[in-house]
C-alpha positions as a printed Julia matrix, in Angstrom:
221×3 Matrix{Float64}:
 125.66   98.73  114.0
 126.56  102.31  115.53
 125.71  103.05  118.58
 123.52  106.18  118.09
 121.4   104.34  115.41
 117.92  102.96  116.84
 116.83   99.49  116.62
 113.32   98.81  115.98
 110.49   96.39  117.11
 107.54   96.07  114.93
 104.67   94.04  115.47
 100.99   93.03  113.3
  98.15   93.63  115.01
  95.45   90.79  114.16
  96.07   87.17  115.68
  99.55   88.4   117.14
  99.26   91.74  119.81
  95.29   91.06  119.56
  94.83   87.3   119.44
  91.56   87.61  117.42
  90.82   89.12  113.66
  90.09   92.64  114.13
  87.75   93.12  110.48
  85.21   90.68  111.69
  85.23   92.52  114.92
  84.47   95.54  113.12
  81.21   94.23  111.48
  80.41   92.45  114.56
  79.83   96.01  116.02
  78.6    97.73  112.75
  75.74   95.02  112.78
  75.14   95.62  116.3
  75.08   99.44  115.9
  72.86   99.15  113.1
  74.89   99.75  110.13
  75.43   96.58  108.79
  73.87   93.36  108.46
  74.56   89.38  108.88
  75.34   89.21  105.49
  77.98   91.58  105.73
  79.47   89.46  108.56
  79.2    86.17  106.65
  80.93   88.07  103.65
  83.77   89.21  106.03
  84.38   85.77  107.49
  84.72   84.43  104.08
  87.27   87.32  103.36
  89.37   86.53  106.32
  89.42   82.74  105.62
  90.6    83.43  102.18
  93.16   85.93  103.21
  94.02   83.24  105.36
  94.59   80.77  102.55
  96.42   83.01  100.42
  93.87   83.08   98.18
  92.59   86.5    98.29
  92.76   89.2    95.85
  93.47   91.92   98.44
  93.2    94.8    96.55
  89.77   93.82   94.9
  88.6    92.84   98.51
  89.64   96.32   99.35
  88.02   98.08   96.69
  84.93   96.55   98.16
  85.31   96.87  101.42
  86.04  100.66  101.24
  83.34  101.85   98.87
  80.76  102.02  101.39
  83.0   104.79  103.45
  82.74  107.19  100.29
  81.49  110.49  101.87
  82.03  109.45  105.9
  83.49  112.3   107.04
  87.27  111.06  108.8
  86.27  111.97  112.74
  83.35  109.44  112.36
  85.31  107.04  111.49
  88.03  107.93  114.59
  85.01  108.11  117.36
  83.62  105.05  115.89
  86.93  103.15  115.88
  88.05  104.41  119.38
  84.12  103.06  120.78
  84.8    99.77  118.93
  88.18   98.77  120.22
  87.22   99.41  124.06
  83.93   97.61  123.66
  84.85   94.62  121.61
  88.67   94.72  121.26
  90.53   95.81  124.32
  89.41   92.82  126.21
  91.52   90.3   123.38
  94.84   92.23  123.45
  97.2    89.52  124.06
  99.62   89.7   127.86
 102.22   88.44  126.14
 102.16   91.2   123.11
 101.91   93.88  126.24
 105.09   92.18  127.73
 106.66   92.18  124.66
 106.46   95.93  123.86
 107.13   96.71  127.17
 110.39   94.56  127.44
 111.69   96.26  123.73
 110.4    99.9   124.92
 112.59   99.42  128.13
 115.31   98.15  125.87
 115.08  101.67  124.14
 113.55   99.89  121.02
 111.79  101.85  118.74
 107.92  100.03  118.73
 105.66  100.51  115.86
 102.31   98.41  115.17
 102.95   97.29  111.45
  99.47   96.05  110.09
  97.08   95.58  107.2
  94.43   97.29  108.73
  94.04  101.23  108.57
  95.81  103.29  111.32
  91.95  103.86  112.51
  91.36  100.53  113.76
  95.21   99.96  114.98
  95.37  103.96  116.66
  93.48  102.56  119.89
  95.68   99.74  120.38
  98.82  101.54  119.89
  97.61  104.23  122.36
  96.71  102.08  125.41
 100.16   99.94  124.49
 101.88  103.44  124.29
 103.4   103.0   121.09
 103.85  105.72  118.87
 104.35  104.77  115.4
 101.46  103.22  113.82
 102.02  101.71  110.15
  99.03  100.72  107.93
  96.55  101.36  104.74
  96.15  104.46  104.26
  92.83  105.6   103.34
  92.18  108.1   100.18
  90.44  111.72  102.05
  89.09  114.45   99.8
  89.47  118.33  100.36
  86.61  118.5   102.88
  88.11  115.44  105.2
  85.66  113.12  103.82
  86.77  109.35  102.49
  86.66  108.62   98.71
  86.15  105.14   99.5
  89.91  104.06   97.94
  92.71  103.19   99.51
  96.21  104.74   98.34
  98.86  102.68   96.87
 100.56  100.68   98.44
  97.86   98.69  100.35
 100.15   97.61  103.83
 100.21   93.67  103.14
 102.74   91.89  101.44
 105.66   93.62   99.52
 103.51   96.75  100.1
 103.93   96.24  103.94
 107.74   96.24  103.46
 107.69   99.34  101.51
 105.6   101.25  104.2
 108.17   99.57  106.62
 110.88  100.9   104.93
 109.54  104.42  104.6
 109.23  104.62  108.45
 112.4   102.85  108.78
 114.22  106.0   106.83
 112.05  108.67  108.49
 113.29  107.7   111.81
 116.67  106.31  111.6
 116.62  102.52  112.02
 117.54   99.42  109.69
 114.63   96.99  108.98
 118.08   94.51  108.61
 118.57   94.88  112.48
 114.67   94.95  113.77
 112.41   92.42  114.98
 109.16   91.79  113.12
 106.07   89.49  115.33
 103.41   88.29  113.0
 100.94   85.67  112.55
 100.81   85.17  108.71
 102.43   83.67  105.9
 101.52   86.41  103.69
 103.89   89.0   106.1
 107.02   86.52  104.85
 108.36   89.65  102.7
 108.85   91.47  105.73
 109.9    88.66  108.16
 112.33   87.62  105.47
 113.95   91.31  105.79
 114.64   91.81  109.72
 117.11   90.36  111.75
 114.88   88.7   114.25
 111.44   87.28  112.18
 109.5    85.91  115.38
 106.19   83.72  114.23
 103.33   84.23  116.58
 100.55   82.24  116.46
 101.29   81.06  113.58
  99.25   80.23  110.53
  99.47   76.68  109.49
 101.88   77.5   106.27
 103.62   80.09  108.64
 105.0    77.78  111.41
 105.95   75.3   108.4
 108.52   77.7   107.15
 109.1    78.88  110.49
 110.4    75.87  111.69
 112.27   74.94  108.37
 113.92   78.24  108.52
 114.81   78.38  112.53
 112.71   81.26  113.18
 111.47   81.71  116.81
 107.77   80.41  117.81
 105.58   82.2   120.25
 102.2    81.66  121.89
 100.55   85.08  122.35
């Protein structure tokens, strides 16, 4: 590796630098707020478990998801996301994720949040964790700033998480081949599979299976 080239640390948000699921969080304070309903959390828990099982069709799920934000103008959803993660987020970031980034950060480490959720829900988190790349779905905006209620293409999951990873990875100079990736979920193999240092965090049940086959480091966040 030469010397002036950066290494990076990146790390998922849900179940690994916040130790719960952030979506369900989310609806948790849209029902509370009055803008969604019980339902709506039911539906999301039932998401999450079958993300967790592999067994969800992420972009359909997305489609879903997202439709309601057609027309929400983009600082809503900032404000909103900002008020959510200091009243029901902030208080689940994990001490062991903050030691983490701080130990790679004094390193000299490049430190980027790498997650499936939009760079609205992860912006907080990065901010109080003072790390400046964020890395996530990217949500569709229309000429006037308002959402269309679509993500773009790639969503950040799977394969499509490695190709957003690689497209930071060339904008600022490092080699996903000699990073370190933290994650919770089986479904972020692609990516663990292409760093140097693929550390399992909390890991899902199918996760710490092929962590352990495979050698990869354990943590408890």
């Amino acid at each position: 590796m030469s010397a002036s080239k950066p290494r990076a640390a990146l790390f998922d948000m849900d179940r690994t630098l916040v130790r719960k699921e952030t979506a369900s969080l989310y609806v948790r304070y849209l029902r509370d707020i009055g803008e969604a309903s019980t339902f709506d959390l039911l539906k999301t828990f039932y998401w999450v478990g079958q993300y967790t099982l592999g067994l969800l069709d992420a972009e359909g799920i997305a489609e879903k998801a997202l439709a309601p934000l057609s027309g929400t103008p983009e600082s809503t959803l900032v404000t909103r996301c900002e008020d959510w993660f200091g009243k029901y987020v902030e208080r689940h970031v994990a001490d062991a994720g903050r030691r983490a980034v701080k130990r790679h950060k004094e390193a000299g480490d490049v430190c980027a949040i790498v997650t499936g959720a939009t760079k609205y829900a992860a912006r907080p988190l990065a901010e109080r964790l003072e790390i400046e790349h964020v890395v996530g779905t990217e949500l569709e905006i229309d000429a006037r700033g308002h959402f269309t209620g679509r993500a773009e293409r790639p969503l950040c999951l799977g394969v499509g998480k490695v190709r957003r990873a690689e497209a930071l990875a060339a904008r600022l100079g490092f080699a996903l081949e000699e990073s370190t990736f933290y994650s919770d979920s089986v479904t972020d193999v692609p990516l663990l599979e292409r760093v140097a240092a693929p550390i399992a965090v909390n890991p899902d049940p199918r996760l710490e299976r092929l962590a352990r086959q495979r050698g990869w480091r354990i943590e408890r966040w």
